[in-house]
VEXDREN-2710 file (C-alpha; in Angstrom, 1 decimal):
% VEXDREN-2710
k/r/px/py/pz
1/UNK/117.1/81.2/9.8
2/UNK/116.0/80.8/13.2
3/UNK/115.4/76.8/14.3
4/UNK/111.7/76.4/14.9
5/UNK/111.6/75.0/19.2
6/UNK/110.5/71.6/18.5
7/UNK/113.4/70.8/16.7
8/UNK/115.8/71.3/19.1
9/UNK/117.6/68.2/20.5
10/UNK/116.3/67.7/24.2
11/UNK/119.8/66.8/25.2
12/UNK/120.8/70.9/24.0
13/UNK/117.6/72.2/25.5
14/UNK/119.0/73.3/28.3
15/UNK/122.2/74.9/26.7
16/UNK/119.8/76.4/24.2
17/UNK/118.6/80.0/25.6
18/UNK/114.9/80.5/25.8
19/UNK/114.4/76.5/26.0
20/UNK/113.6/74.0/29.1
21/UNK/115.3/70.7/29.5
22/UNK/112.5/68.4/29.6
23/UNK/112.2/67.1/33.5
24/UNK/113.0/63.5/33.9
25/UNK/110.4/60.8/35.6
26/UNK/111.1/57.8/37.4
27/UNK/110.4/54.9/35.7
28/UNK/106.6/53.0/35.9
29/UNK/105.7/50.3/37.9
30/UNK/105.5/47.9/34.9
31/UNK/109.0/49.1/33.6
32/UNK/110.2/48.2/37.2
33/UNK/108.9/44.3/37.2
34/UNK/110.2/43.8/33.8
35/UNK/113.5/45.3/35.0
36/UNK/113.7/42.9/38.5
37/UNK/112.5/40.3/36.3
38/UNK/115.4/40.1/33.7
39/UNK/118.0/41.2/36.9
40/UNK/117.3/38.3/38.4
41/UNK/116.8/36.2/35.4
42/UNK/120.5/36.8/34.4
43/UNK/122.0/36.0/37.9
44/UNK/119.8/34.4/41.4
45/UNK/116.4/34.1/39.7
46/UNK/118.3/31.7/36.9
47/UNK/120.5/30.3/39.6
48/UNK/117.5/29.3/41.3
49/UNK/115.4/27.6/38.3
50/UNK/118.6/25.4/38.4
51/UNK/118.1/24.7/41.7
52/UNK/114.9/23.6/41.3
53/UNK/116.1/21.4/38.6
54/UNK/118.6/19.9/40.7
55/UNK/116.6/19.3/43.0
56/UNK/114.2/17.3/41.3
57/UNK/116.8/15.1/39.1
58/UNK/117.9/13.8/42.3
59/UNK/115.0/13.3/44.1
60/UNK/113.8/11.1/41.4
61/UNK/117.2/9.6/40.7
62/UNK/116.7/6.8/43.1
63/UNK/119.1/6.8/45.9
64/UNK/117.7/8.7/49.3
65/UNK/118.7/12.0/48.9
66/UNK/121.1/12.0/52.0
67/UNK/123.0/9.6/49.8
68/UNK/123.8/11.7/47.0
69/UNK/126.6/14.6/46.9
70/UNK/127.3/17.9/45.4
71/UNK/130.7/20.0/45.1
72/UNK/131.3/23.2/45.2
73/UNK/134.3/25.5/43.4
74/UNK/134.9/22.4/40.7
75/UNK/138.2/22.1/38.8
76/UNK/137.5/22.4/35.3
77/UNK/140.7/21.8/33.7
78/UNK/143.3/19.3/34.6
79/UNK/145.7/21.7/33.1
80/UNK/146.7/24.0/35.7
81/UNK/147.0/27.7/33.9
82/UNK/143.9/26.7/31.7
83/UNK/141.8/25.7/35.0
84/UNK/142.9/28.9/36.6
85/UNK/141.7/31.0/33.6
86/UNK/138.3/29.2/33.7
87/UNK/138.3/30.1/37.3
88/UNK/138.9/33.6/36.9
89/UNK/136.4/34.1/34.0
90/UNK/133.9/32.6/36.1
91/UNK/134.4/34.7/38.7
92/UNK/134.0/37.9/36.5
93/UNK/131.4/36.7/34.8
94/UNK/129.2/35.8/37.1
95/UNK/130.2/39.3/39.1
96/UNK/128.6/41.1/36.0
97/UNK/124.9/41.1/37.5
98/UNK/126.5/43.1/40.6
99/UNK/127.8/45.9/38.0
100/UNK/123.9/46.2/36.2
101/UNK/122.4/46.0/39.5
102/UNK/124.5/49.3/40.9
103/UNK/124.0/50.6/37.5
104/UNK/120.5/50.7/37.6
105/UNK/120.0/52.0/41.1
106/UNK/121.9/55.1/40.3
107/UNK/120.0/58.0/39.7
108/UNK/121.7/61.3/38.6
109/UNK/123.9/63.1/41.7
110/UNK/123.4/59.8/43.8
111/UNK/125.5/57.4/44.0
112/UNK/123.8/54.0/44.2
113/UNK/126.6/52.4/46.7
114/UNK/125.8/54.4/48.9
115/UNK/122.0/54.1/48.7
116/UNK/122.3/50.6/49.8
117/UNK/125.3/51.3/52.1
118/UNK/127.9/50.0/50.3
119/UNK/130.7/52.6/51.3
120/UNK/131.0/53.6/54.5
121/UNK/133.1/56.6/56.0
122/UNK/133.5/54.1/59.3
123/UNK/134.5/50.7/57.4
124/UNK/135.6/49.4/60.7
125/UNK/132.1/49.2/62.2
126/UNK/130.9/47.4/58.9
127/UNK/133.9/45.1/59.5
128/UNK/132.9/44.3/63.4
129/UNK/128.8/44.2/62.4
130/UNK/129.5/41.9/59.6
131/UNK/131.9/39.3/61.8
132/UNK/129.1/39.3/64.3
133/UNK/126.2/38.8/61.7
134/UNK/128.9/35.8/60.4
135/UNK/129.7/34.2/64.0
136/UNK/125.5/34.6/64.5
137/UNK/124.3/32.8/61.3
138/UNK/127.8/30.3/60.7
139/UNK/127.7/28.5/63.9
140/UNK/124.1/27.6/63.7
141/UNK/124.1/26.9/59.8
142/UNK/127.1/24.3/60.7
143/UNK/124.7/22.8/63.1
144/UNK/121.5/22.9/60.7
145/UNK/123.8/21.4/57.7
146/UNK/124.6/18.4/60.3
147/UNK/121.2/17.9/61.5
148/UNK/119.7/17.7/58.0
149/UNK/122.5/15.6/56.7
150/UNK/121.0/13.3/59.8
151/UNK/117.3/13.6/59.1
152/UNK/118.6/12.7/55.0
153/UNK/117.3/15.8/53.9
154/UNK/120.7/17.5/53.1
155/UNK/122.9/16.2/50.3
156/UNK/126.6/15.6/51.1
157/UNK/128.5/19.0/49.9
158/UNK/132.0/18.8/49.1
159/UNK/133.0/22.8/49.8
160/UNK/136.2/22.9/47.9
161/UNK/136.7/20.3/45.0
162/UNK/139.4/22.6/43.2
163/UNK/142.7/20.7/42.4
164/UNK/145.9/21.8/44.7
165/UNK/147.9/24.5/43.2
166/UNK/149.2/27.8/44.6
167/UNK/146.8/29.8/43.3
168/UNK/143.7/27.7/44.8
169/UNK/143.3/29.7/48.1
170/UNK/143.1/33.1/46.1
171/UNK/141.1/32.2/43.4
172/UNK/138.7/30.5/46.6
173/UNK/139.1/33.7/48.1
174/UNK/137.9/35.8/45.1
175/UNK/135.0/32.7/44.4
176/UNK/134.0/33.9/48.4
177/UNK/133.9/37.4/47.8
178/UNK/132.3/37.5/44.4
179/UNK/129.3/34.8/46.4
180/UNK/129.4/37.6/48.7
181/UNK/128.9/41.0/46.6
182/UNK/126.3/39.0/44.2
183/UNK/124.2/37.5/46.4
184/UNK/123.8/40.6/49.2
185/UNK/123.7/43.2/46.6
186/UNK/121.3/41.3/44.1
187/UNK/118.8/39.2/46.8
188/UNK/119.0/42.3/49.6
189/UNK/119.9/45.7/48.6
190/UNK/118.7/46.4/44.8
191/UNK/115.4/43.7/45.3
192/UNK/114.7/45.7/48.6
193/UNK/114.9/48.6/47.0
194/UNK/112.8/48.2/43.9
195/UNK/110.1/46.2/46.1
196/UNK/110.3/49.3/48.1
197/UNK/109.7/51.4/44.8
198/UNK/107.0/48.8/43.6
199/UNK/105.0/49.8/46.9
200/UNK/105.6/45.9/48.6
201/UNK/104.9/46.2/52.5
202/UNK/108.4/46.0/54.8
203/UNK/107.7/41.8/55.5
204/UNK/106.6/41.0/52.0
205/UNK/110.2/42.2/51.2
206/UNK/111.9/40.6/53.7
207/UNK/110.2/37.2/52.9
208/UNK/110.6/37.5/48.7
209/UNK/114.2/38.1/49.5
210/UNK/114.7/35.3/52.2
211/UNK/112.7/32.9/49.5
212/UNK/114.9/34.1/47.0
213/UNK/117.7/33.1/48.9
214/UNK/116.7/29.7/49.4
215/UNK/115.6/28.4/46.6
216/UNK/119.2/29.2/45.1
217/UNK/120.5/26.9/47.3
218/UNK/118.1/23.8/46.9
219/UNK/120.6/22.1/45.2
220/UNK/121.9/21.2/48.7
221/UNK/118.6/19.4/49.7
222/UNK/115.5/20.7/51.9
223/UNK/118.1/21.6/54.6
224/UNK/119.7/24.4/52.8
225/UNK/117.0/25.9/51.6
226/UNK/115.5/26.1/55.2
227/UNK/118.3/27.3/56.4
228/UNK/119.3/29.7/53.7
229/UNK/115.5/31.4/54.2
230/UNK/116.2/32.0/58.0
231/UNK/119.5/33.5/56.7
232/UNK/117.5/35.4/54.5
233/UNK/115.1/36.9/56.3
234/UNK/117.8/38.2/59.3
235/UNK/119.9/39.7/56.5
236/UNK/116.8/41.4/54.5
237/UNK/115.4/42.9/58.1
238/UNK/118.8/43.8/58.9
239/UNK/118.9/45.1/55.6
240/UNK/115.5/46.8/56.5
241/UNK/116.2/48.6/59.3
242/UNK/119.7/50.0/58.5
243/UNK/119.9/50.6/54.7
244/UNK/123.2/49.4/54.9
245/UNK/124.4/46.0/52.7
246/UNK/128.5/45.8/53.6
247/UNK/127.8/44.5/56.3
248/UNK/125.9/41.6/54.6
249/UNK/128.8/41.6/52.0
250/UNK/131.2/41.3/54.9
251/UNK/129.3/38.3/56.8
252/UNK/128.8/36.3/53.6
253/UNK/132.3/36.5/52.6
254/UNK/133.8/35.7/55.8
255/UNK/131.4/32.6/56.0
256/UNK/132.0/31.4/52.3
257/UNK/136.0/31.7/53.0
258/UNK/136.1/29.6/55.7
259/UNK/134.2/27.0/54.2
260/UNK/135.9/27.2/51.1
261/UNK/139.5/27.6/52.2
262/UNK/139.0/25.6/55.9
263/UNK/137.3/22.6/53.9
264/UNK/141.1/21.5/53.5
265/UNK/142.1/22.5/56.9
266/UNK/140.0/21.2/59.3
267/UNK/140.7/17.1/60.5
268/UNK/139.0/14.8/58.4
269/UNK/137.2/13.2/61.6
270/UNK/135.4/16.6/61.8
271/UNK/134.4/16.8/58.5
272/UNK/132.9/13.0/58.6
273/UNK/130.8/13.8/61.4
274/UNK/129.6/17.3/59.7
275/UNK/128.9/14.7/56.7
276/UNK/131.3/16.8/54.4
277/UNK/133.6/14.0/53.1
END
């Protein structure tokens, strides 16, 4: 008995003689917001609400918010092996919304690291463009942190609060290079690109992305925030212009690490006068 055409399993069309696989389309515009909208309301978009919350609760929590404090990479175990595995998790956990991100910019035959310029057959000139963007946005955030925490805008951020143990620099290593891989491949590459795909002009992308950026960091006070936008928006032109997000990646890591890891390096004296103690 012959099997009538429209029975025939669309996945087997093509194996199925006399039958055409059914072409695939690329997904709607409405299909794309919902998509960015639940991206980034498992990873930056969330982060940022937080922020926001943050933000307020010490604003209205009396003291002048140059006063107040936050830390960063927080112990949360005074056991040492059970803080490490808390550590860990958290890392890979919060690395997750990289994996969907990647996921969901691949498109059959194409690789989606290297449609935002993840790999590279020339790492080295993604190593020497991402330690300039690094030297070109560190030493001026440094300054910016200082001159908000002098204006009172900028809470007091402790980089490093993790406990002491031989396995604090690696897992601040790994804390720097997750920050790194979320933020540039979340915020830059896959927001570009569906903003691209949603028809958004080049500078409306650039500035959602830069926004993006600094409203996840408003925790830190007003200061942050400013600075984190300017950040933003050189990353998301670079981004722009080149296609290309390891070198982003690279920057972000190499600035993270040596705040994280140089917090408990660098003379006290010189962190009181940054206002990081």
């Amino acid at each position: 008995m012959a099997v009538p055409e429209s029975s025939t399993p669309p996945a087997l069309a093509a194996e199925v003689p006399g039958t055409v696989a059914p072409a695939t389309t690329a997904p709607g515009p409405r299909r794309l917001r919902a998509e960015v909208w639940i991206v980034l309301g498992m990873s930056l978009g969330q982060s940022a609400v937080y922020a926001v919350i943050s933000l307020v609760a010490k604003l209205t929590a009396g003291p002048p918010l140059g006063s107040q404090s936050t830390a960063l990479n927080v112990s949360q175990s005074p056991r040492p092996l059970l803080d490490l595995t808390y550590q860990l998790t958290g890392i890979f956990f919060a690395a997750l919304p990289v994996a969907l991100a990647l996921y969901l910019l691949s498109d059959p035959g194409r690789s989606a690291l290297r449609r935002i310029g993840l790999t590279s057959e020339r790492p080295w000139r993604d190593l020497g463009w991402g330690a300039g963007l690094a030297a070109a946005i560190g030493v001026p955030g440094l300054a910016f942190y200082a001159l908000g925490r002098a204006l009172g805008i900028t809470v007091q951020v402790q980089a490093s609060a993790l406990n002491a143990h031989w396995w604090t620099i690696p897992v601040l290593v790994l804390s720097a290079a997750q920050n790194g891989l979320l933020e540039e491949v979340v915020a830059v590459g896959y927001l570009s690109e569906r903003l691209r795909q949603l028809r958004w002009r080049g500078p409306a992308i650039v500035l959602a992305s830069a926004l993006l950026r600094g409203s996840y960091h408003l925790y830190q006070g007003w200061g942050p925030f400013f600075g984190n936008a300017v950040m933003g928006v050189v990353f998301a032109e670079y981004y722009r212009r080149t296609r290309r997000v390891a070198p982003l990646v690279v920057a972000h890591f190499l600035m993270d690490m040596v705040v994280f890891v140089g917090y408990d390096l660098i003379p006290h004296a010189w962190l009181a006068g940054l206002g990081l103690t």
